[in-house]
N, C-alpha and C positions, 0 to 999 in steps of 0.2 A: 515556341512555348510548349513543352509538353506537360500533361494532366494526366496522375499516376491514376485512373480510374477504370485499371484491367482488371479488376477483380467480379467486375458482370459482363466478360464481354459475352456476346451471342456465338455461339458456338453451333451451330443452325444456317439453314438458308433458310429465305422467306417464303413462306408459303405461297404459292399463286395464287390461293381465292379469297389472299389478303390485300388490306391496300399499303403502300410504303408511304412510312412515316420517316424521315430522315431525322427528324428531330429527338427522336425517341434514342438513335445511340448519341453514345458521345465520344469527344476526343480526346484520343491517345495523344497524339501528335497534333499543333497547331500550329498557325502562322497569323494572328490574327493583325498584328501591326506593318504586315509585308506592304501594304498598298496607303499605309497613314501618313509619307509625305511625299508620296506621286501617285499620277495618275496615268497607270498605264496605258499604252495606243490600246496592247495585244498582250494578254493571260494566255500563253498555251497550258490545259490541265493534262498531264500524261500519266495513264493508268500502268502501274507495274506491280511485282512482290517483291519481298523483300530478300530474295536471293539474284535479283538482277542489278548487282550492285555494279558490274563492269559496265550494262548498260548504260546505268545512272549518270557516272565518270563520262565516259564519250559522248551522250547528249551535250552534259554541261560544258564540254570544250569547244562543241562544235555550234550545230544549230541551233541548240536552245542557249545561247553563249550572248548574255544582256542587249544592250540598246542598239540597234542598227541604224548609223546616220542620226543619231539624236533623237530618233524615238524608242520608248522607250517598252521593250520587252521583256513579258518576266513570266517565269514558269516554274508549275508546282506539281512533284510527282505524289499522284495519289494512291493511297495505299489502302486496305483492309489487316486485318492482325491476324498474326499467326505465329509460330515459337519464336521466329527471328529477332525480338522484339528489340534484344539489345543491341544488335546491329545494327540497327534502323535508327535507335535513338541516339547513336554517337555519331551517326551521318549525319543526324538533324540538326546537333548540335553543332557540327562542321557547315552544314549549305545552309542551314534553315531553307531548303526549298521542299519541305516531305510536310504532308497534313494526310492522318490516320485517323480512323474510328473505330470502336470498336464492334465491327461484324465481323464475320468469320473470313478469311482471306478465301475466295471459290469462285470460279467460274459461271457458278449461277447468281453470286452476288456483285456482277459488274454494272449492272443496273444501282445499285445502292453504289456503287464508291462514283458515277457518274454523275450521280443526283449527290452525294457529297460535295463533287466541283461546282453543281450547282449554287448549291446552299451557300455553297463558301464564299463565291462572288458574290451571292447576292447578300449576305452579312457582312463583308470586310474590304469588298470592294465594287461597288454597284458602281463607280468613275468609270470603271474600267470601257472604250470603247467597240474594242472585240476579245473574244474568243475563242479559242481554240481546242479542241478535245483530240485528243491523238496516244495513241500507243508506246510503249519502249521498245518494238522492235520495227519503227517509222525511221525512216530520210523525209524529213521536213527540210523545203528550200524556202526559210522564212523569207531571206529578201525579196524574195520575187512575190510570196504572198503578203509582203507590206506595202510592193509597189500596186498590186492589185487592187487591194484595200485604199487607195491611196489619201495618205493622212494630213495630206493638206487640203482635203474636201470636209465638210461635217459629216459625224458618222453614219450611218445608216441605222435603220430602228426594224422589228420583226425580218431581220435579216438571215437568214439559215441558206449554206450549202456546200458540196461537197461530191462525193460520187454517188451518185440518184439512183435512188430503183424506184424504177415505176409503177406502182399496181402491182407490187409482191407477191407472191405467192408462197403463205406458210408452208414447212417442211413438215412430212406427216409419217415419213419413215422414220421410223426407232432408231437406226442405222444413222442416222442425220445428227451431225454436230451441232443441228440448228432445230431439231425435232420438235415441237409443240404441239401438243393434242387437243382434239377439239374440247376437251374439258376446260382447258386454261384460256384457249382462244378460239370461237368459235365460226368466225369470219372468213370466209372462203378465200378472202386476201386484205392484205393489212395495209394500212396507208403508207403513200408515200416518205421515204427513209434515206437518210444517207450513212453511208459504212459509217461503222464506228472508228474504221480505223484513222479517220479523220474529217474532222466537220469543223465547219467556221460560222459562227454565230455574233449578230453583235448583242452587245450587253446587256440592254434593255429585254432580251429575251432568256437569260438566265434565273429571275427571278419568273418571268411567266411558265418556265418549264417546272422552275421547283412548285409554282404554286399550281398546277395541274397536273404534278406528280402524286399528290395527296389523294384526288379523286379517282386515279386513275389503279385497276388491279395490277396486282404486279407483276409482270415478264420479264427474264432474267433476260433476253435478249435486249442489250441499253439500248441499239442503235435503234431499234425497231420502238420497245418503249417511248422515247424522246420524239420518233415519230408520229406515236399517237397520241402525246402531250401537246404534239405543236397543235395535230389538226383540233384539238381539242379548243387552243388557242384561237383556230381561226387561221393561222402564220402558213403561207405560201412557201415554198423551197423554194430559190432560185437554183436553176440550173445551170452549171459552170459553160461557160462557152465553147471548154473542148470538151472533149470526153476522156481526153489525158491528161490533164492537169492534177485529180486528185486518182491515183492507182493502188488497187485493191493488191497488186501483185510484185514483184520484184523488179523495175523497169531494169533493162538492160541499162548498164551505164556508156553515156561518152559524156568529159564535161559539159558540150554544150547543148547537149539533150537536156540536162539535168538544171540546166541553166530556165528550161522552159517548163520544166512540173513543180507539183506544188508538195507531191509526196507518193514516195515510194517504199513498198510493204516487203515485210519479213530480211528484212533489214537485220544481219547481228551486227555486235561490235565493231569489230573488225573492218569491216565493208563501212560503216558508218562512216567509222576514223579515215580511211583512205580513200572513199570517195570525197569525204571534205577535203581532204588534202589535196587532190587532185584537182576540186575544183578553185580552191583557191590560189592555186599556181597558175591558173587557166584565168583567172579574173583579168577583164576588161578584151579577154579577145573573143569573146560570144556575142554574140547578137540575142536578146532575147524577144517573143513578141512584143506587139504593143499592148502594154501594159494597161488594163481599165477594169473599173470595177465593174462586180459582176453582173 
């Protein structure tokens, strides 16, 4: 469904010694009936712009590509606004899988389109068992993280994790892509956090993060944000059994490596499309571990 309502969009990032209000924009782009006559295992929400259109494409053929084994997964790339508009809205009209608001499409507003995925589960699909947050420039090996998850148990409840940092340490150099000054954050280190470039939550904790996002100052850093929503929560991380299951970096590929992570970073197109390829030609002669929740 989209909602021609670009004529206020926010053309600004948020200030940090504000609080974020998610409610306050609204949507360009919606999907509000995507979840009205199922009940997904697994929501993967993946953050992109709207010139990552080839991304888009090889996602959808590949791993984010519907129901594996009869359960049933589904996934929504999240976007903020910017000139591209009409490009986006004739994509949307083709997948219906795009849900936009209007903030300013920036770097410092990935926190807002985060907490957009939030909101949006927890308005149009609170059924939903798990969650997923991840990137467009991610290798997601979903079947391995359905068998993790595994969906013939009941689902798990304040469930969060992913690749853990422990006891962070804010970045305080200018120089730093991850820079924060004690004005914004004054904490000598930040709670415990999983990359953003992918995290798995179950459902029940999507409405707890958007409703502690309210009280919480805003940090354009989502992943560290969402971190101090949980402790805010109360909510424990669990920590992945390996330490390579969820990878901040590029894993080298061989199929049956690939067969054992859960995601692999800085991923283009290209590599997306032909290691699925690969590995699906490779299907059924890997061994993968044993498979157990986390």
């Amino acid at each position: 469904m989209i909602q021609r309502v670009i004529s206020n969009v926010s053309t600004t990032t948020l200030d940090p010694n504000t609080y974020l209000n998610i409610n306050s924009y609204k949507y360009i782009i919606n999907e509000p009936d995507k979840c009205k006559d199922q009940n997904p295992f697994l929501i993967i929400l993946i953050a992109t712009i709207a010139k990552e259109v080839e991304q888009r494409q090889v996602i959808r053929k590949t791993w984010a590509n519907g129901a594996k084994d009869g359960i049933t997964v589904m996934h929504l790339f999240m976007l903020g606004f910017d000139k591209d508009l009409k490009l986006i809205l004739n994509e949307s009209q083709t997948y219906h899988d795009i849900i936009q608001k209007d903030f300013k499409e920036a770097y410092n507003n990935l926190t807002l389109k985060t907490i957009m995925g939030m909101e949006w589960i927890s308005t149009y699909c609170p059924q939903s068992k798990y969650v997923m947050k991840t990137d467009s420039d991610m290798f997601v090996i979903t079947e391995y993280l359905l068998e993790m998850l595994q969906p013939n148990l009941p689902p798990k409840q304040n469930f969060f994790t992913g690749a853990f940092f422990k006891d962070p340490v804010p970045h305080r150099s200018k120089e730093s892509k991850w820079y924060v000054p004690y004005s914004v954050y004054a904490e000598s280190r930040y709670p415990d956090f999983c990359s953003g470039t992918g995290y798995v939550l179950s459902g029940d904790l999507a409405t707890k993060i958007l409703r502690s996002s309210f009280k919480i100052k805003y940090l354009h850093l989502e992943d560290v944000f969402v971190g101090i929503c949980l402790k805010k929560e109360e909510v424990e991380i669990t920590v992945p059994p390996t330490e390579n299951l969820f990878n901040i970096y590029q894993v080298q590929f061989t199929p049956c490596g690939y067969y054992n992570l859960i995601t692999s970073h800085s991923m283009p197109p290209s590599l997306i499309l032909q290691y699925w390829q690969n590995m699906q030609a490779h299907k059924g002669q890997c061994l993968r571990n044993n498979a157990s929740i986390f």
